[in-house]
C-alpha positions in Angstrom: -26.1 -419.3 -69.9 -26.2 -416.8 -72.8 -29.9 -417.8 -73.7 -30.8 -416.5 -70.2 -28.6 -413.5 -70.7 -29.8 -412.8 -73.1 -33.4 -413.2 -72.3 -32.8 -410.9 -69.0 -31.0 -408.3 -71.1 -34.3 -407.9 -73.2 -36.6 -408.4 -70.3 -34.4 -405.3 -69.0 -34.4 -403.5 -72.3 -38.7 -404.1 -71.8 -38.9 -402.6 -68.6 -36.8 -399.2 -69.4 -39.0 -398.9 -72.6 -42.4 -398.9 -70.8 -41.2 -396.8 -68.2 -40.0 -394.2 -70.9 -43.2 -394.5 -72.6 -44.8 -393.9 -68.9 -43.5 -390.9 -68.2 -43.7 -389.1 -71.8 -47.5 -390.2 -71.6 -47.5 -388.8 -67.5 -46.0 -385.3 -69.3 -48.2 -385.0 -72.2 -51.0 -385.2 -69.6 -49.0 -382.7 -67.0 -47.9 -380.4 -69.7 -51.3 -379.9 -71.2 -53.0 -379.5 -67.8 -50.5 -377.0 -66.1 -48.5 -375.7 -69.0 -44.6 -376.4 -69.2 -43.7 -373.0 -66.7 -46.2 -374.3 -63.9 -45.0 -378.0 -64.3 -42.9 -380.0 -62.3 -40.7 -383.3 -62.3 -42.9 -384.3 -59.0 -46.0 -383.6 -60.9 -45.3 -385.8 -63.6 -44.2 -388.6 -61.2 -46.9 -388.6 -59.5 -48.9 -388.9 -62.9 -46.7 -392.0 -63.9 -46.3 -393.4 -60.2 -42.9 -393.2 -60.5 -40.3 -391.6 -57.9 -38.8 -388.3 -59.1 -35.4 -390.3 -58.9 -36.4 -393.1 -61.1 -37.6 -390.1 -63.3 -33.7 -388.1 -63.7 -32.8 -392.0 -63.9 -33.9 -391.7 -67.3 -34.7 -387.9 -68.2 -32.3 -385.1 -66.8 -35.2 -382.8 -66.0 -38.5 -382.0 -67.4 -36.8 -379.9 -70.2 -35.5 -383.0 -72.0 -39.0 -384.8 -71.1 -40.6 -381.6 -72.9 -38.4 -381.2 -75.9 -38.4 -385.2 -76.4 -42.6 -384.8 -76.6 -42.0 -381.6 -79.6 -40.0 -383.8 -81.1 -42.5 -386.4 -81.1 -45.1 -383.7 -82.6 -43.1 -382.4 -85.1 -42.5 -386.2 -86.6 -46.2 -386.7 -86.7 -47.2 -383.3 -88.4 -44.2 -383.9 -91.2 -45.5 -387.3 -91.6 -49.3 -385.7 -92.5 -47.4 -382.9 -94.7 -45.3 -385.0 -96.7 -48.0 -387.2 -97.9 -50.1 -383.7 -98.6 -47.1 -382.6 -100.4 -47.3 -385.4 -103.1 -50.7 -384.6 -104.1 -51.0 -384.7 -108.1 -52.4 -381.2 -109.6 -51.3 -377.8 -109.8 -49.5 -375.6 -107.2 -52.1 -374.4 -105.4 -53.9 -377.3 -105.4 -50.6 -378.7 -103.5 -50.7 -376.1 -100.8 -54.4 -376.5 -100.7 -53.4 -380.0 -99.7 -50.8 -378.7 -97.3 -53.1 -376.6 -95.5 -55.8 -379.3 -95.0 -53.4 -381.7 -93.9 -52.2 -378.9 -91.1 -56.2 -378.7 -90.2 -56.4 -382.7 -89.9 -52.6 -382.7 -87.3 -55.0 -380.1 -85.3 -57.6 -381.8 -85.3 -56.7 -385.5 -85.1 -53.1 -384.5 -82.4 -54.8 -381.6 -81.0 -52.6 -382.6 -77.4 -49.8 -382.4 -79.3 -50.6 -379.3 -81.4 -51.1 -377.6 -78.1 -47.9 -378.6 -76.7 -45.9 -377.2 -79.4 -48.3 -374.7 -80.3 -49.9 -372.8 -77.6 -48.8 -373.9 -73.9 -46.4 -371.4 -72.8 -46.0 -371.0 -77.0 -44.1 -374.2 -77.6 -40.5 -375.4 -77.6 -38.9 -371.9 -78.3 -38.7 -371.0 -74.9 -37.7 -374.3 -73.1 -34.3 -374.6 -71.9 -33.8 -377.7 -74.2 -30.3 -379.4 -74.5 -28.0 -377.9 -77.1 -28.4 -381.5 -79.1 -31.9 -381.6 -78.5 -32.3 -377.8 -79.3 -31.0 -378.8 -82.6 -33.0 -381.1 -83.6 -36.1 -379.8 -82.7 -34.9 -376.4 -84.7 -34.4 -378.4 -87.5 -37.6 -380.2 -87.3 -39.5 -376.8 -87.5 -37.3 -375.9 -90.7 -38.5 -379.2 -92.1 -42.0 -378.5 -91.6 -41.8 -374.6 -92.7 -39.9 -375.4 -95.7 -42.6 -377.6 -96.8 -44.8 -374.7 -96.7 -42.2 -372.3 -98.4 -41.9 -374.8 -100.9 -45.4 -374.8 -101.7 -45.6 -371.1 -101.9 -41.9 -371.0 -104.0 -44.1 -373.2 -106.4 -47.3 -370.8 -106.5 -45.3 -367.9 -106.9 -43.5 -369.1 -110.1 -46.2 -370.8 -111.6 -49.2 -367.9 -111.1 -46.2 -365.7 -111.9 -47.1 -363.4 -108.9 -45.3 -360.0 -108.9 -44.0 -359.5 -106.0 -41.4 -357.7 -104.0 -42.0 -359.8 -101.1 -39.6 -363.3 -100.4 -41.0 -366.6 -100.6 -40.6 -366.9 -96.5 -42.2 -363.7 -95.7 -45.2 -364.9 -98.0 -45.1 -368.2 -96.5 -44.9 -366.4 -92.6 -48.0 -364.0 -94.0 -50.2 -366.9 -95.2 -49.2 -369.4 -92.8 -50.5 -366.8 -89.8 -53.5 -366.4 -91.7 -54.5 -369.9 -91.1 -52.7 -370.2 -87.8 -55.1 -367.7 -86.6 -58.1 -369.6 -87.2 -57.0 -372.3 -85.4 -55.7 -370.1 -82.3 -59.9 -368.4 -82.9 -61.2 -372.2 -82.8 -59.2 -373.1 -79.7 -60.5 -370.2 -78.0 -63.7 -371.3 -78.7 -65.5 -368.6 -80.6 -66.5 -370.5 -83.2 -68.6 -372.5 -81.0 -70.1 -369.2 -79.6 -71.2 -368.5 -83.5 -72.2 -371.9 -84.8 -69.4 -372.1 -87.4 -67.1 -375.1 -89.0 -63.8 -375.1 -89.0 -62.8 -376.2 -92.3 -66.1 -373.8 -93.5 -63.2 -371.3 -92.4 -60.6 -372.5 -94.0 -62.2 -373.0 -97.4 -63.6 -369.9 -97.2 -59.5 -368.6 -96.0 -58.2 -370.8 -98.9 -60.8 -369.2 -101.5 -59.9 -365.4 -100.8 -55.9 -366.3 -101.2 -57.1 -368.3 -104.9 -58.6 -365.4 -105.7 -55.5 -363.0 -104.5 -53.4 -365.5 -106.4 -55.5 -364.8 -109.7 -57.1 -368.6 -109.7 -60.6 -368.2 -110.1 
């Protein structure tokens, strides 16, 4: 009697499981086709064939379906910037490493860079759990700091005068990559023939040379 409670409790267990993982995927598809504002919790059950009540069985609105998807992102990129930040050389080399590693999340999780990124401009403006709110806010420290880090390390070892903080450097360089990539998804670069990571380099060269590393 306890085998075959046990085995239904696990055949249960199965069944909740793939129907989460149903109706994240059935978001992550509505999300990124309608943006988070236009979407509904009908929409996304009819993407996972699901009834909208099965749907707050498990989620209490599209909100918590939304934020659980950042949070999802945000693991991911920290996962690709953690590994950049243990690359052996000098500071900038490190951030060089950083940056690259924020180029491959774009390019290799664009769906998910988009969701946090650009539709509707990401998690800021979801109405989010408290819990959930938290999490995800502490997430995006994570992956700043890693950044700020980075920079703290450039500025201290280039001995860079500055009056500036490490986060205001951080915000100023991290926006000049971040506009790249909002220039790329617009698809300019396409109009002119031009790479990517061409960009970048060339970006990454012009703040060596600001830095005074030839």
């Amino acid at each position: 009697m306890k085998a075959l409670s046990k085995a239904l409790s696990q055949r249960q267990q199965a069944e909740k499981q793939e129907r989460i993982e149903r109706i994240m995927n059935a978001g992550r598809k509505v999300f990124l086709k309608k943006g988070y504002l236009s979407s509904t919790i009908r929409d996304i059950a009819l993407e996972a064939e699901l009834s909208p009540g099965l749907i707050y069985f498990y989620f209490k609105g599209k909100d918590e379906i939304y934020g659980r998807i950042c949070k999802e992102a945000f693991h991911i990129l920290l996962g690709y910037l953690k590994e950049a930040a243990k690359t052996a050389g000098d500071a900038f080399e490190r951030a060089e490493a950083i940056a690259y590693a924020y180029i491959d999340f774009y390019t290799s999780h664009n769906n998910y860079f988009d969701i946090i990124s650009f539709k509707d401009m990401g998690f800021k403006k979801v109405g989010v759990s408290e819990k959930l709110q938290k999490e995800l806010d502490n997430l995006s420290f994570d992956t700043l700091s890693i950044f700020n880090d980075s920079v703290t390390d450039l500025i201290k070892e280039r001995n860079i005068q500055t009056d500036a903080d490490s986060w205001k450097l951080t915000f100023a360089l991290w926006g000049f990559i971040e506009g790249s990539l909002f220039i790329h998804k617009r698809g300019y670069f396409d109009i002119f023939d031009l790479n990517l990571k061409d960009v970048i380099e060339l970006q990454l060269q012009i703040i060596k040379e600001g830095t005074g590393r030839k």
